[in-house]
N, C-alpha and C positions, 0 to 999 in steps of 0.2 A: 649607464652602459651595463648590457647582460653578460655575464659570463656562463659560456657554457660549459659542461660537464669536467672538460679535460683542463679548463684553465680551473677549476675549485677545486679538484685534485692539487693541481698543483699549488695553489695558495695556500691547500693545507698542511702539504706538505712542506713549506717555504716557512707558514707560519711555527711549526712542530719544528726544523731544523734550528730559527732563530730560540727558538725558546728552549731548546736543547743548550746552543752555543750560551744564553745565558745561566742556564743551570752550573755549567760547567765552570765558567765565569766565576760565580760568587761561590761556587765549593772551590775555587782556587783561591777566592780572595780570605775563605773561612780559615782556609788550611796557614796560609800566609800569617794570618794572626791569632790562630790559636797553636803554640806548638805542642800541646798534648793530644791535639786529633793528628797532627802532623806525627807523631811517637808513637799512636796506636795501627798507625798503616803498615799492613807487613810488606813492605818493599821499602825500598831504601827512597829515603822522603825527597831527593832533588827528582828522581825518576819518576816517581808518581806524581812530582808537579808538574812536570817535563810532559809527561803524558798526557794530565790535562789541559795543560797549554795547547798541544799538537792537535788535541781531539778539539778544542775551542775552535781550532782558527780552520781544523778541517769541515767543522758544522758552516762557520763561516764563509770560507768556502762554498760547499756547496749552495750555501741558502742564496749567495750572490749568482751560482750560475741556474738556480731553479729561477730566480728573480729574472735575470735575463730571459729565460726558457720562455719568464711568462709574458714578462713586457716586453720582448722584440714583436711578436705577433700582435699586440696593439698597440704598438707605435708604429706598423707598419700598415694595420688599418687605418688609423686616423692619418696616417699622412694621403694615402691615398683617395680618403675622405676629403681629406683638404686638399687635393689635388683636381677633383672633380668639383667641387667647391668655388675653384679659381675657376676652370672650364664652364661651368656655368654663369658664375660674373661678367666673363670675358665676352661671351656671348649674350646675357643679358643688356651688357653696355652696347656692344654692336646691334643690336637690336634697338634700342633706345636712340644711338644716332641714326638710324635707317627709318625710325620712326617720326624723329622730329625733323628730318630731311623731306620725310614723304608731306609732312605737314606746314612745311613753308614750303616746298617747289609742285610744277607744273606737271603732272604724271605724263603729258605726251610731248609735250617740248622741253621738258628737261630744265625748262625756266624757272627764277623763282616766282611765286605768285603771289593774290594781292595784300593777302596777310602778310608775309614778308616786306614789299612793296610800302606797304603803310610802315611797320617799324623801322625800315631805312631811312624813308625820307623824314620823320621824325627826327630821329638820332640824325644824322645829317644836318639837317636846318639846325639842330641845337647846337653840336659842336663847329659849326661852319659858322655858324652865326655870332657866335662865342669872338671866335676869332678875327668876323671880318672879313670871312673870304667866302666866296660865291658859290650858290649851290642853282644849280641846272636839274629842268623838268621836261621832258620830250615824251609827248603822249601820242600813239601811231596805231592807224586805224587801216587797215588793209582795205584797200577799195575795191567797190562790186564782189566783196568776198560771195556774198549771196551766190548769185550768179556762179560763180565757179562751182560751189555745190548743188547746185541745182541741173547744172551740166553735165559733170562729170562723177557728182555722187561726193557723199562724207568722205570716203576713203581717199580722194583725192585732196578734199578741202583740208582732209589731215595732217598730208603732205604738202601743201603749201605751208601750213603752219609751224611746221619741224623744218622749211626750209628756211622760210621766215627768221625764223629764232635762231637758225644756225648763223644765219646771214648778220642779225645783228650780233650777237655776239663773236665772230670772229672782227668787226667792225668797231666795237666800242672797248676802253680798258680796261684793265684790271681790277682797280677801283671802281667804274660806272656799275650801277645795281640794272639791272636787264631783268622785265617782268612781264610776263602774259598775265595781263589782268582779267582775259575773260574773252568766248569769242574771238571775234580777231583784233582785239586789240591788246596793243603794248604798252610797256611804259617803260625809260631812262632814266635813270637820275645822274646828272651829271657834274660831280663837284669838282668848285676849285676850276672853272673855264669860265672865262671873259662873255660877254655879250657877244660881240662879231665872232669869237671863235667858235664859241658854240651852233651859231646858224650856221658858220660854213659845216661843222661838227654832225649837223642834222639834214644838210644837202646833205653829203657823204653817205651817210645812213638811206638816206630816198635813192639816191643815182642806186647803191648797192643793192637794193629793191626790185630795183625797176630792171635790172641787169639780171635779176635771177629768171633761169627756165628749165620747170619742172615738167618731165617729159613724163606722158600717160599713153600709152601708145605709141602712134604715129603721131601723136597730137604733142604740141611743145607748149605748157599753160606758164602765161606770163603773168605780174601783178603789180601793181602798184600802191606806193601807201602816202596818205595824207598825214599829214605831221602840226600837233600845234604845243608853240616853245612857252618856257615863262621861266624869265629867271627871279628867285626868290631876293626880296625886298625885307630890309633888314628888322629883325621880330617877325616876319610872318609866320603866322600858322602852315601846318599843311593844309587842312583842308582848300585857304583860302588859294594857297599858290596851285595845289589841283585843278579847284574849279579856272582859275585864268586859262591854264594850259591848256584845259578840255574846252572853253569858248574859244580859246586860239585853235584847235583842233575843228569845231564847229563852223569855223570863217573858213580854214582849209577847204572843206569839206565844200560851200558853199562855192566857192570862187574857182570851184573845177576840178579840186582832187589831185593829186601828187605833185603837192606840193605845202609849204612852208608857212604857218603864219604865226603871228607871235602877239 
C-alpha cells in the first residue's frame, strides 16, 4: 500500500513523537538511578521528574492521536475496499447461478433441457433403484408440429411450445423432472408411481394437450401429443430405458398419434 504525501508527514511525525516519549522515558529512568544527575538538576528533583513524566505521557499522547489521525483514513479505505469486494462476489456468485441456470434449461420454454434431463434420470434410476422404488419415463412428441409452422410461421410454433411446457408443468409435480429435449419434443421422469398410475398419469398429460388453444388471430391453433411410457426395470441403464420409451413413442406415432403406448 502507497502512502501519500500528507500520510509520511504524518508517520514522521508519529515516528519523532514516539521516540521523543522514549527519550524522555529513559532520562527518567537515568534520573531514578543515578542520584547525583538527580542533585545536579537546578530544580527541586520530585518536580523535574514530575515534569518528565507529564512530558512522556503528553508525547504519548499525542503520538496515539497522530496514530489515529493516520490510521482512521486507512481503515476507512480498506473497509470500503472490502466492502466493494463483497459487492463484487455477491454478483459474481449471481452470475455463476444465472450461468449454470442458463446451461441446464431451455432459453424459450423455460424447461430444463437435455443435458439436465440426462443427469436426472441418472441420479434417479440410481437412488430409486437403490431402494426399490419405481422410476417413470414419458417421452412426448407434439404431432404435425411441422405443419403448424409451416402455416402460421416459427413465431407461432414458438408459442405452441411455451404453451406446451406451461401445460405440462402446471400438470405434473414437484418432484417430476419436465424437459424439452429438442424441437418438439419432451420428456418426464416420473418417480416413485406404479405402472397403472403412471398411464392414467400420461392420459392426463395428453387430454391437457389436446384441450390447449393458442389463438393467432382470428385463428384458435390446437395440438396434440403422442406419448411413449417405460417404466425402469430394476439396474437398468438410462440409455436402455430411453431407447424403450422413444420405441414406445415410435408405436404411438404409428397407431394414429395422440395417444399412449408403452
Amino acid at each position: 500500500m502507497r502512502l501519500n504525501k500528507a500520510e509520511l508527514i504524518v508517520l514522521v511525525l508519529l515516528v519523532a513523537l514516539l521516540c521523543a516519549a522514549g527519550f524522555v522515558f529513559e532520562w527518567h529512568r537515568h534520573l531514578a538511578s543515578d542520584p547525583t544527575t538527580v542533585a545536579a538538576v537546578p530544580v527541586v528533583p520530585d518536580a523535574y521528574v514530575l515534569w518528565l513524566y507529564r512530558g512522556a505521557m503528553w508525547c504519548l499522547g499525542l503520538a496515539a492521536f497522530v496514530a489515529a489521525c493516520l490510521l482512521l483514513p486507512i481503515v476507512r479505505e480498506q473497509q470500503r475496499e472490502q466492502g466493494k469486494l463483497h459487492i463484487l462476489a455477491d454478483v459474481l456468485r449471481r452470475r455463476s447461478k444465472e450461468m449454470e441456470r442458463a446451461a441446464l434449461t431451455d432459453p424459450m420454454t423455460g424447461l430444463f433441457n437435455r443435458r439436465y434431463f440426462d443427469e436426472a434420470l441418472g441420479q434417479f434410476l440410481t437412488e430409486f433403484g437403490r431402494r426399490g422404488r419405481p422410476v417413470g419415463l414419458l417421452i412426448l412428441d407434439l404431432d404435425h408440429f411441422k405443419r403448424i409452422n409451416d402455416t402460421y410461421g416459427h413465431d407461432v410454433g414458438d408459442d405452441v411450445l411455451k404453451a406446451v411446457a406451461g401445460c405440462l408443468t402446471a400438470f405434473t409435480r414437484l418432484h417430476d423432472v419436465v424437459s424439452r429435449l429438442g424441437g418438439e419434443e419432451f420428456a418426464v421422469v416420473v418417480p416413485d408411481m406404479a405402472a397403472d398410475d403412471l398411464t392414467a398419469f400420461a392420459d392426463r398429460l395428453r387430454l391437457a394437450v389436446e384441450r390447449l388453444a393458442i389463438d393467432v388471430g382470428n385463428v384458435r391453433v390446437r395440438i396434440t401429443v403422442s406419448i411413449g411410457l417405460a417404466l425402469a426395470e430394476p439396474g437398468e441403464a438410462t440409455a436402455s430405458l430411453y431407447k424403450r420409451a422413444d420405441v414406445a413413442l415410435y408405436l404411438a406415432k404409428e397407431a394414429g398419434r395422440n395417444r399412449i403406448c408403452a
